[in-house]
PyMOL Python script that loads the backbone (N, CA, C, O; Angstrom):
from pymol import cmd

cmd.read_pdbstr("""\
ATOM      1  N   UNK A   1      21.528   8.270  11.084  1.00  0.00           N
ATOM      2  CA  UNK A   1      21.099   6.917  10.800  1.00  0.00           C
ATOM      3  C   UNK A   1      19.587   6.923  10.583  1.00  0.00           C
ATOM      4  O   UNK A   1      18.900   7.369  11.502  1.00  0.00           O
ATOM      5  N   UNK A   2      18.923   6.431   9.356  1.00  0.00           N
ATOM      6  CA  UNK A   2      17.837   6.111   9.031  1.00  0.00           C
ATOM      7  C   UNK A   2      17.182   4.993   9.886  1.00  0.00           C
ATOM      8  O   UNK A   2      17.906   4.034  10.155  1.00  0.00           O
ATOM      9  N   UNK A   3      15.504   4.988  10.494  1.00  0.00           N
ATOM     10  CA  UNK A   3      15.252   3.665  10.980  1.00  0.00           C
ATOM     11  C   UNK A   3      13.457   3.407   9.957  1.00  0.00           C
ATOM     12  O   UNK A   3      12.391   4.019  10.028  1.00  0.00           O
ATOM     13  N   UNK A   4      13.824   2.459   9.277  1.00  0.00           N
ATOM     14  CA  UNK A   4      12.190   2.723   8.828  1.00  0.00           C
ATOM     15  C   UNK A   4      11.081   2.107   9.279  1.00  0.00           C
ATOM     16  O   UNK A   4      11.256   1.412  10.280  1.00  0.00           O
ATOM     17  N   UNK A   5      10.256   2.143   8.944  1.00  0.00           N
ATOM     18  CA  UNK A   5       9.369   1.261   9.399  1.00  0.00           C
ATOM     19  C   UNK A   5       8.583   0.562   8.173  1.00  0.00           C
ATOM     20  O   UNK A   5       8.809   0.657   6.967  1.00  0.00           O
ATOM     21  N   UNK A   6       7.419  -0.295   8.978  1.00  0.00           N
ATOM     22  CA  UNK A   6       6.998  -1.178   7.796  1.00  0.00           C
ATOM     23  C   UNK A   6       5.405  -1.334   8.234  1.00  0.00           C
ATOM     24  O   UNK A   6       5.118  -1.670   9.382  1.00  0.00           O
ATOM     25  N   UNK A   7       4.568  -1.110   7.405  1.00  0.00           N
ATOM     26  CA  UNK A   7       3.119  -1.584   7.620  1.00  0.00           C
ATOM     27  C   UNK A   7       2.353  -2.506   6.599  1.00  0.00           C
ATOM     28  O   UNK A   7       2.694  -2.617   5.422  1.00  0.00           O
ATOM     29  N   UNK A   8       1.234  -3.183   7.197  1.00  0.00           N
ATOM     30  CA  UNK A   8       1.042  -4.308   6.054  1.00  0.00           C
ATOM     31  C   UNK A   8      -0.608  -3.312   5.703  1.00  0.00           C
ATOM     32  O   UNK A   8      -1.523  -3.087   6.495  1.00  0.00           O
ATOM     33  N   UNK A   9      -0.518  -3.017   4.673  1.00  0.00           N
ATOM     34  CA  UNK A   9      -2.144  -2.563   4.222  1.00  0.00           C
ATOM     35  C   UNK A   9      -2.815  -3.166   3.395  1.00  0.00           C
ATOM     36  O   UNK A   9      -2.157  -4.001   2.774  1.00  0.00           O
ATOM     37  N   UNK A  10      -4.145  -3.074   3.047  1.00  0.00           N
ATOM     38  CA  UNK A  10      -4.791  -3.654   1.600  1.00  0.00           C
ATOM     39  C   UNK A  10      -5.370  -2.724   1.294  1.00  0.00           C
ATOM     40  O   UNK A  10      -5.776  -1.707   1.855  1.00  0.00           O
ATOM     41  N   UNK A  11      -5.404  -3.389  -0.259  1.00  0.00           N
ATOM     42  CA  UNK A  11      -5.861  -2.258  -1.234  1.00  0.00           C
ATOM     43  C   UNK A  11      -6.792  -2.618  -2.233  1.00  0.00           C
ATOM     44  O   UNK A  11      -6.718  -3.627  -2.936  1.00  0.00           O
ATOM     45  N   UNK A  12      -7.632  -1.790  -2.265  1.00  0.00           N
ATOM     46  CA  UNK A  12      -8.794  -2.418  -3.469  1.00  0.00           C
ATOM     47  C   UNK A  12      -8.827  -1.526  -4.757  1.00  0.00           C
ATOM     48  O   UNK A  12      -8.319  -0.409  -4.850  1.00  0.00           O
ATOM     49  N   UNK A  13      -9.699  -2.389  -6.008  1.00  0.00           N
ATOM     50  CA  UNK A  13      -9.491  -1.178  -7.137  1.00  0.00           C
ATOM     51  C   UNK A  13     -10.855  -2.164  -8.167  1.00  0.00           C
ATOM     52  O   UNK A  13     -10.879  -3.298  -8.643  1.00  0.00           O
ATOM     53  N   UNK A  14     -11.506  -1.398  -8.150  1.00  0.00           N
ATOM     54  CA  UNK A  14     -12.492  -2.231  -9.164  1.00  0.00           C
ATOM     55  C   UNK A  14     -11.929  -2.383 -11.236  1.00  0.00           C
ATOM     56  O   UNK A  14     -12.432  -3.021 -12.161  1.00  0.00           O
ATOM     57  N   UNK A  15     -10.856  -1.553 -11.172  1.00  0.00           N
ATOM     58  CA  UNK A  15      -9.988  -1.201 -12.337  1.00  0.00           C
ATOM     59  C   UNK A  15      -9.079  -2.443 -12.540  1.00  0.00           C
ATOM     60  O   UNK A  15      -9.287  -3.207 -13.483  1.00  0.00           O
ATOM     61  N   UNK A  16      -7.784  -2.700 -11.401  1.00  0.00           N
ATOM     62  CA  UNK A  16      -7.376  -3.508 -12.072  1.00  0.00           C
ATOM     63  C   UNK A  16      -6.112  -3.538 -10.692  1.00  0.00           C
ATOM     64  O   UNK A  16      -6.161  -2.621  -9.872  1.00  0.00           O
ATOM     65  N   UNK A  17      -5.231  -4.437 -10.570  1.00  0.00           N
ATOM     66  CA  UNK A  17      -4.404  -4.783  -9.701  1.00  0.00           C
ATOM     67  C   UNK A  17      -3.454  -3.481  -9.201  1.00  0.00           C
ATOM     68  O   UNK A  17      -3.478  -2.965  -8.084  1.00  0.00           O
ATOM     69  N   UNK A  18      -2.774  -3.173 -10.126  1.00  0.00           N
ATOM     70  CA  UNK A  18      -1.967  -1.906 -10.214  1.00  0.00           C
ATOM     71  C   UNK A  18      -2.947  -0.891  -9.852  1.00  0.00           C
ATOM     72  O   UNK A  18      -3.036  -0.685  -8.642  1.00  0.00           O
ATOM     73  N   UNK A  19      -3.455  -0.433 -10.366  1.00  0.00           N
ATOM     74  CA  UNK A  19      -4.730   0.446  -9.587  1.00  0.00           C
ATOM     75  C   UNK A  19      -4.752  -0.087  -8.240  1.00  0.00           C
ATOM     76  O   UNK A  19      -3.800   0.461  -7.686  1.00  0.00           O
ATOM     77  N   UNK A  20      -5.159  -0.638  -7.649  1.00  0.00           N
ATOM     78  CA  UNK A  20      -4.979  -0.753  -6.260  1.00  0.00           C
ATOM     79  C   UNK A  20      -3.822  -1.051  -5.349  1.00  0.00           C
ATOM     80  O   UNK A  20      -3.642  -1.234  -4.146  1.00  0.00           O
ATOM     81  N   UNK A  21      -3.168  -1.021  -6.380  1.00  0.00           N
ATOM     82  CA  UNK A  21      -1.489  -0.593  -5.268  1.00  0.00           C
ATOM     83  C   UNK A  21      -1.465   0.906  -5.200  1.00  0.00           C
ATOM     84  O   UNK A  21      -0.947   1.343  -4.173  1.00  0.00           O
ATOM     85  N   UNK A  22      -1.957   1.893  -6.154  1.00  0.00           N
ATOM     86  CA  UNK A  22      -1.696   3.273  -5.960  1.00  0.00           C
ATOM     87  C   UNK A  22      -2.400   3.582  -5.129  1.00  0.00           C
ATOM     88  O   UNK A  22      -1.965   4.360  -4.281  1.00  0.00           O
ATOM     89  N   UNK A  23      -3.799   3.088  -5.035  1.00  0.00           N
ATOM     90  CA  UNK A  23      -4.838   3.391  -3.751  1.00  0.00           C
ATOM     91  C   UNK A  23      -3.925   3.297  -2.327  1.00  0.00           C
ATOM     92  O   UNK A  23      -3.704   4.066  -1.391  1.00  0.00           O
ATOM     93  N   UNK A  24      -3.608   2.223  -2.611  1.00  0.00           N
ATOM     94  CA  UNK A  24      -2.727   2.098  -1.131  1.00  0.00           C
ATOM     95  C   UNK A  24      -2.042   2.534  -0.920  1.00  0.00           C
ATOM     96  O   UNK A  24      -1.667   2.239   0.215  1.00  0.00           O
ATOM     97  N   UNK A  25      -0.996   3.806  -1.761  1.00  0.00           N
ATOM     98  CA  UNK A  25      -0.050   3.999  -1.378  1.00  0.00           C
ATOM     99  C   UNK A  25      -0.496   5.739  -1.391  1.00  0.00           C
ATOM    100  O   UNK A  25       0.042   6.564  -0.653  1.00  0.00           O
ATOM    101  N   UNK A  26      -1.156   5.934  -1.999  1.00  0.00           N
ATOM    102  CA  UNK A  26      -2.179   7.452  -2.164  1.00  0.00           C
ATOM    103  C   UNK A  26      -2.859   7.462  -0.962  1.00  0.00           C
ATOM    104  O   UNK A  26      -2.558   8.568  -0.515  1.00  0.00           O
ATOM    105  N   UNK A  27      -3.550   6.960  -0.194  1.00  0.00           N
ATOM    106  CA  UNK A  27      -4.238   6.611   1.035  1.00  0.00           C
ATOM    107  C   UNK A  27      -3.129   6.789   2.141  1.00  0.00           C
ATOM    108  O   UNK A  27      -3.111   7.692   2.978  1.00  0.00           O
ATOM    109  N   UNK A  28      -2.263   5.836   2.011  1.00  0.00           N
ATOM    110  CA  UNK A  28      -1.377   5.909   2.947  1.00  0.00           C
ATOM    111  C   UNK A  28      -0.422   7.459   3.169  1.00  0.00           C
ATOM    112  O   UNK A  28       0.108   7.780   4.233  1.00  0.00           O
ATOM    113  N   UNK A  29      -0.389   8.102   2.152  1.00  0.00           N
ATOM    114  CA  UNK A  29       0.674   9.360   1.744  1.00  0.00           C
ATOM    115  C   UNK A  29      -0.002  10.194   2.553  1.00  0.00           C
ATOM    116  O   UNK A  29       0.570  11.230   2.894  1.00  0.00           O
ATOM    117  N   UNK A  30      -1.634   9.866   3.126  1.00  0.00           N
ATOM    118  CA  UNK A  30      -2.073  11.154   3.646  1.00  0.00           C
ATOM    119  C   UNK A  30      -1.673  11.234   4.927  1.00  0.00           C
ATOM    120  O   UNK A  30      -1.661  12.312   5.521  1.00  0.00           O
ATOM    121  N   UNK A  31      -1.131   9.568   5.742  1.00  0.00           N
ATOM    122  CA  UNK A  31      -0.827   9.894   6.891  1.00  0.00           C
ATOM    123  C   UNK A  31       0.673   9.595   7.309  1.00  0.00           C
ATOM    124  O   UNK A  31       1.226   9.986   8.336  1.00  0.00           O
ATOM    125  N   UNK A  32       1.140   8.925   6.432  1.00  0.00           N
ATOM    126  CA  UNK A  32       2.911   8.775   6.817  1.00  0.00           C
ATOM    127  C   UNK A  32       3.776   9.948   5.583  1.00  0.00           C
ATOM    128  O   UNK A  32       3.681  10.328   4.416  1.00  0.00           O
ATOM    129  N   UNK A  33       4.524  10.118   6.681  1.00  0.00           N
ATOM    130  CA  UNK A  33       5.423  10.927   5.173  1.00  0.00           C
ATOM    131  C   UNK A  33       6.703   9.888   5.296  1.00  0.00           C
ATOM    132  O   UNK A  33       7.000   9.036   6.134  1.00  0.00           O
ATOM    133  N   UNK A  34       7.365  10.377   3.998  1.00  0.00           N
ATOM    134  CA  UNK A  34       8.727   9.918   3.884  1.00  0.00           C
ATOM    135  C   UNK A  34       8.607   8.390   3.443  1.00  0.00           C
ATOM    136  O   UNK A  34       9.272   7.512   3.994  1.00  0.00           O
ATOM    137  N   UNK A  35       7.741   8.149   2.444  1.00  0.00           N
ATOM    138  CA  UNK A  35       7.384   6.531   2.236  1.00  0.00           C
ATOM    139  C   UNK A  35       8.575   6.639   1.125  1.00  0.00           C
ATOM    140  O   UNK A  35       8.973   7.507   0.348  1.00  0.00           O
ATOM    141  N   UNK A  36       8.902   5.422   1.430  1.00  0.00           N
ATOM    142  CA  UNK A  36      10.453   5.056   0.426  1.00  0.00           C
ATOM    143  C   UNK A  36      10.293   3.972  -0.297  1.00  0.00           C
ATOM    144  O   UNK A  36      11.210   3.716  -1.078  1.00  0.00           O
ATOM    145  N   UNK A  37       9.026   2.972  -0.250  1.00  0.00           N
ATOM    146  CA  UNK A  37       8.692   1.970  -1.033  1.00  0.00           C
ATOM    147  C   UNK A  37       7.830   1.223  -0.761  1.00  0.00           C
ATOM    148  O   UNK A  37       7.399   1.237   0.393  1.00  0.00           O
ATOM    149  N   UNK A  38       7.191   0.161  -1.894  1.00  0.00           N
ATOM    150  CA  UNK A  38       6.094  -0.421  -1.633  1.00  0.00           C
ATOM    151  C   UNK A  38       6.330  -1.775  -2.006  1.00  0.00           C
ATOM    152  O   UNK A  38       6.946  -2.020  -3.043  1.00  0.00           O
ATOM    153  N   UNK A  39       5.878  -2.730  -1.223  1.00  0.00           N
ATOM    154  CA  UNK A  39       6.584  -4.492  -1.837  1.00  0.00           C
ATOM    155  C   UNK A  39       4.538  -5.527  -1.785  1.00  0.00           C
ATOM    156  O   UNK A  39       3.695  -5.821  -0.937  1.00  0.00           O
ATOM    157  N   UNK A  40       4.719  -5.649  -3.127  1.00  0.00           N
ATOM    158  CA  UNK A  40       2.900  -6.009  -3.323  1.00  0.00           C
ATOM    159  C   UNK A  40       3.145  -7.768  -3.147  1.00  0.00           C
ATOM    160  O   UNK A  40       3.543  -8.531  -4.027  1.00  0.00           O
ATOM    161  N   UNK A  41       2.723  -8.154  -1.545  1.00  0.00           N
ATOM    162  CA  UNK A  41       2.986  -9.367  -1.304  1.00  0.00           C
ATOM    163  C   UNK A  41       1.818 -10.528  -1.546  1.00  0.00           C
ATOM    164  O   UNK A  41       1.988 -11.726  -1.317  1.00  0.00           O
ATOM    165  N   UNK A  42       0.675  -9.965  -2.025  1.00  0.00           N
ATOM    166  CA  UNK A  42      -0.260 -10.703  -2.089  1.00  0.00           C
ATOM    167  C   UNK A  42      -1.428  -9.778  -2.974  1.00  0.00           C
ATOM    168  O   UNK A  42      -1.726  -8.590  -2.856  1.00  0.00           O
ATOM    169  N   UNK A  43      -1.970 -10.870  -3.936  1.00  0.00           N
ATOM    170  CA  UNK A  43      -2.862 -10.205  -5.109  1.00  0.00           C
ATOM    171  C   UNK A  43      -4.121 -11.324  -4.911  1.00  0.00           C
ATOM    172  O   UNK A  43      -3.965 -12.536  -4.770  1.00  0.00           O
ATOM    173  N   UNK A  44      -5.394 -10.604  -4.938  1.00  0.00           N
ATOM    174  CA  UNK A  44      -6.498 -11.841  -4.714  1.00  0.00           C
ATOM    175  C   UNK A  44      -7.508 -10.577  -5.391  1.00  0.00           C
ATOM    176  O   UNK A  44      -7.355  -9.367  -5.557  1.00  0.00           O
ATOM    177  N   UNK A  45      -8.692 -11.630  -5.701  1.00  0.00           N
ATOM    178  CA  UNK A  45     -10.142 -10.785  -6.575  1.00  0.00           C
ATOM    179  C   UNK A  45     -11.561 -11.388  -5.692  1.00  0.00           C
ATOM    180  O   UNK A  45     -11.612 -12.399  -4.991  1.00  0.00           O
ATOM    181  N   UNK A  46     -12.231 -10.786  -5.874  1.00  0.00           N
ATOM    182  CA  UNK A  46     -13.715 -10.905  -5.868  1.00  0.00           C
ATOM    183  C   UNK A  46     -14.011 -11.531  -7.162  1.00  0.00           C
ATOM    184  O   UNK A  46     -13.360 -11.381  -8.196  1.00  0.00           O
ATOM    185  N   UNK A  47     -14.963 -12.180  -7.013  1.00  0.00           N
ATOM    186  CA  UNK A  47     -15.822 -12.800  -8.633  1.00  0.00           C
ATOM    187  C   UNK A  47     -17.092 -13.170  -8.044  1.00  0.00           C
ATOM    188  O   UNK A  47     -17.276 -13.965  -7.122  1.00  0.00           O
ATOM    189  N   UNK A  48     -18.172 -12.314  -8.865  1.00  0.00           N
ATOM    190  CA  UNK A  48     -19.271 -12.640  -9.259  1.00  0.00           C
ATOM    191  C   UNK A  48     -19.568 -12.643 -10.581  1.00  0.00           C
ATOM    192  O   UNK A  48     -19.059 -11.884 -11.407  1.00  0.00           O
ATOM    193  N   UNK A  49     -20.883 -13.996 -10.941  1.00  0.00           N
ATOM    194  CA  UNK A  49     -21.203 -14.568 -12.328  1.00  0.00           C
ATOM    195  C   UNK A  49     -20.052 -14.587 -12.940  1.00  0.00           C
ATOM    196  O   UNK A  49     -20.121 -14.164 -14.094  1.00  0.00           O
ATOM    197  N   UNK A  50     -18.789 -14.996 -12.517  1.00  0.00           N
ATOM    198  CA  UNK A  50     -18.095 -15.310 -13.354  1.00  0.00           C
ATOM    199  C   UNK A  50     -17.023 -14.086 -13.846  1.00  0.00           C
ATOM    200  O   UNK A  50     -16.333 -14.255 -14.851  1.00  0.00           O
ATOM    201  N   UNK A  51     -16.960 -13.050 -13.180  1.00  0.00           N
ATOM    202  CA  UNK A  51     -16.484 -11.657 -13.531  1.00  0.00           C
ATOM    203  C   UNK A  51     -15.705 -11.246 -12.680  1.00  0.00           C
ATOM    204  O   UNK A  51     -15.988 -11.592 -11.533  1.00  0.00           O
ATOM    205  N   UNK A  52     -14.368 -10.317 -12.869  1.00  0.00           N
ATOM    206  CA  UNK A  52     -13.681 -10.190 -11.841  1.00  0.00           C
ATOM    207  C   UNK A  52     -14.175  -8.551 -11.014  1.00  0.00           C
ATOM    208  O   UNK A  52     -14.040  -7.522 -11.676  1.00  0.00           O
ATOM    209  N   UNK A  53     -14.624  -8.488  -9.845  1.00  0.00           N
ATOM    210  CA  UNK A  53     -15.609  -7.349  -9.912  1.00  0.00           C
ATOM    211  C   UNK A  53     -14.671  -6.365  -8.786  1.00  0.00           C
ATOM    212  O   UNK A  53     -14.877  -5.160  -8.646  1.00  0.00           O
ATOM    213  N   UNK A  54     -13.683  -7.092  -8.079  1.00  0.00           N
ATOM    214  CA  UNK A  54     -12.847  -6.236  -7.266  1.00  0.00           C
ATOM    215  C   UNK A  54     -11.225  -7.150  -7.219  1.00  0.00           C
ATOM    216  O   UNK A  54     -10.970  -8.352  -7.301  1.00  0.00           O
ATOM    217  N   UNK A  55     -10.582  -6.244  -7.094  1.00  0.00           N
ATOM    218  CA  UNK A  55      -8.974  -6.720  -7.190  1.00  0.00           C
ATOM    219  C   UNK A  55      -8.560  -6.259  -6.163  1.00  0.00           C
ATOM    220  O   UNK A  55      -8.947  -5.124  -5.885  1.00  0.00           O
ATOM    221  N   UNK A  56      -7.778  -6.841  -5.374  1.00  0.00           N
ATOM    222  CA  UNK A  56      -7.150  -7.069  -3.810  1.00  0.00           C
ATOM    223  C   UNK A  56      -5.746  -7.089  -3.904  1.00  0.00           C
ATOM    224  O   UNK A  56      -5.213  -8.154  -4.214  1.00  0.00           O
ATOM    225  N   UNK A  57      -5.016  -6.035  -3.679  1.00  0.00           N
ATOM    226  CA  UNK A  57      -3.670  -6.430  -3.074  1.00  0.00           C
ATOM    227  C   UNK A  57      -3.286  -5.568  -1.856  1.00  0.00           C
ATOM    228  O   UNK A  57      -3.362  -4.413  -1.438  1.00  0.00           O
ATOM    229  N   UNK A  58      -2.643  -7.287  -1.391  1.00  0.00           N
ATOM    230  CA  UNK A  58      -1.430  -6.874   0.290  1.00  0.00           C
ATOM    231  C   UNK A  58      -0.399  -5.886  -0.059  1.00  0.00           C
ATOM    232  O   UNK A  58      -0.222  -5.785  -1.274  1.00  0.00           O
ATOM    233  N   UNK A  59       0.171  -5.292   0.524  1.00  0.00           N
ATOM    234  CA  UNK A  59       1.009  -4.356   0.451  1.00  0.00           C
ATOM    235  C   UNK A  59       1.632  -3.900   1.864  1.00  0.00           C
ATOM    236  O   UNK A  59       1.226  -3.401   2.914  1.00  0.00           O
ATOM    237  N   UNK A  60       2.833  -4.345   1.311  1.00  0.00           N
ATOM    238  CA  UNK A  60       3.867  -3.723   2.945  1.00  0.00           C
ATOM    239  C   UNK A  60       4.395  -1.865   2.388  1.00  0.00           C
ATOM    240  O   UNK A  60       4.871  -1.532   1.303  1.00  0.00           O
ATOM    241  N   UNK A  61       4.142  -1.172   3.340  1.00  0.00           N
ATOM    242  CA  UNK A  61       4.634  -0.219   2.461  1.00  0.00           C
ATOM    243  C   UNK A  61       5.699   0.441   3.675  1.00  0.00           C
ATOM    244  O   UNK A  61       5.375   0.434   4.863  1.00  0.00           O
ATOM    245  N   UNK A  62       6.668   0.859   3.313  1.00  0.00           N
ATOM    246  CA  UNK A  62       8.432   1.475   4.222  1.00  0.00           C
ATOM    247  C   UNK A  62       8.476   2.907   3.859  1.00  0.00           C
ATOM    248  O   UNK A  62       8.393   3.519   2.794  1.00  0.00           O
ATOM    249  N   UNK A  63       8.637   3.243   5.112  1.00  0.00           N
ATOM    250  CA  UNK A  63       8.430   5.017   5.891  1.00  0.00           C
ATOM    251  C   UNK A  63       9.661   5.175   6.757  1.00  0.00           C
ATOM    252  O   UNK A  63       9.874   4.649   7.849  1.00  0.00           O
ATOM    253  N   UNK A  64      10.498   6.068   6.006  1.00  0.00           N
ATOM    254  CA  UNK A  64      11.063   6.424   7.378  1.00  0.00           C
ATOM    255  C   UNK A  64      10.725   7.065   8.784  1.00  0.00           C
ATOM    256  O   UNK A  64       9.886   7.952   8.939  1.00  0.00           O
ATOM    257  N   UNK A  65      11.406   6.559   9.684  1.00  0.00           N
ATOM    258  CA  UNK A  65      11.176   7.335  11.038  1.00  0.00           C
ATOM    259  C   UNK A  65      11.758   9.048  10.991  1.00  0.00           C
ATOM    260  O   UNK A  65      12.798   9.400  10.434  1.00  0.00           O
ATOM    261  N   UNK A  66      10.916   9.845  11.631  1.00  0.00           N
ATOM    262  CA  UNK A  66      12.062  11.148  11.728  1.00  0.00           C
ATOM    263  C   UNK A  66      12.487  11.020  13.177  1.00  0.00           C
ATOM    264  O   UNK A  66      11.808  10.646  14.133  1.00  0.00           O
ATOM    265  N   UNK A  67      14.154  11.531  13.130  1.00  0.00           N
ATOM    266  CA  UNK A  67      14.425  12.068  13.757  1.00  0.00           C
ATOM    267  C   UNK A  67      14.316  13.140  15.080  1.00  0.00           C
ATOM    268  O   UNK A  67      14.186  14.347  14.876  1.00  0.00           O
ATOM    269  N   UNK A  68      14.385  12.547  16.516  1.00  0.00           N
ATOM    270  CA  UNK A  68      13.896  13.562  17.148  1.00  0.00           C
ATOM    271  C   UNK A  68      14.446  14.539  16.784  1.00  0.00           C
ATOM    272  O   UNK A  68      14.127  15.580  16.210  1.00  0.00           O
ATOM    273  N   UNK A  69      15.680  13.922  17.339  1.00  0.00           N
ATOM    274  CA  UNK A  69      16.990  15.221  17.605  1.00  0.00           C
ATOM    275  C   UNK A  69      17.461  15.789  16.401  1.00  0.00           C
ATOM    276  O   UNK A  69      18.601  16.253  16.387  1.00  0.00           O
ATOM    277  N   UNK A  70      16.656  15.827  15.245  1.00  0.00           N
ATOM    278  CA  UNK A  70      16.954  16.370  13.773  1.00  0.00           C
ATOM    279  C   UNK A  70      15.712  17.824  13.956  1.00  0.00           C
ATOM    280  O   UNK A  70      15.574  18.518  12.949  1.00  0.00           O
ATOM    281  N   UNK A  71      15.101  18.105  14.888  1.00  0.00           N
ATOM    282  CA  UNK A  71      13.550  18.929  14.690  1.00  0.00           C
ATOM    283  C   UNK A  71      14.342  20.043  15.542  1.00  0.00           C
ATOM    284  O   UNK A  71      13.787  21.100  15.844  1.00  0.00           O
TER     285      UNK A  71
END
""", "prot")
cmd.dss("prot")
cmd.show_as("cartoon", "prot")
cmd.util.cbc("prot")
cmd.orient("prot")
């Protein structure tokens, strides 16, 4: 039986929205393994003079648990 888990992260990208979902999920890969998906629950920007200068998204991202008794 699979149990996963769930974390809420943010992610920035001076590029563009999508760009900063990979940050988050590239970032995250270095410390969970077994990530099985990403759900982008919230998108927000920075603006100065009128310019969009940083892009913000929430991100829940799902990891399975391992197994003790599988090691």
């Amino acid at each position: 039986m699979a149990i996963v888990k769930v974390v809420e992260l943010l992610g920035t990208s001076d590029k563009s929205w999508e760009d900063a979902v990979r940050q988050v999920v590239a970032e995250a890969n270095k410390t969970l393994r077994h990530i099985r998906g990403v759900d982008v629950i919230n998108q927000t920007a920075h603006v100065e003079d009128g310019k969009i200068t940083e892009f913000r998204t929430t991100c829940r991202i799902a990891f399975a648990l391992e197994n003790e008794s599988a090691r």
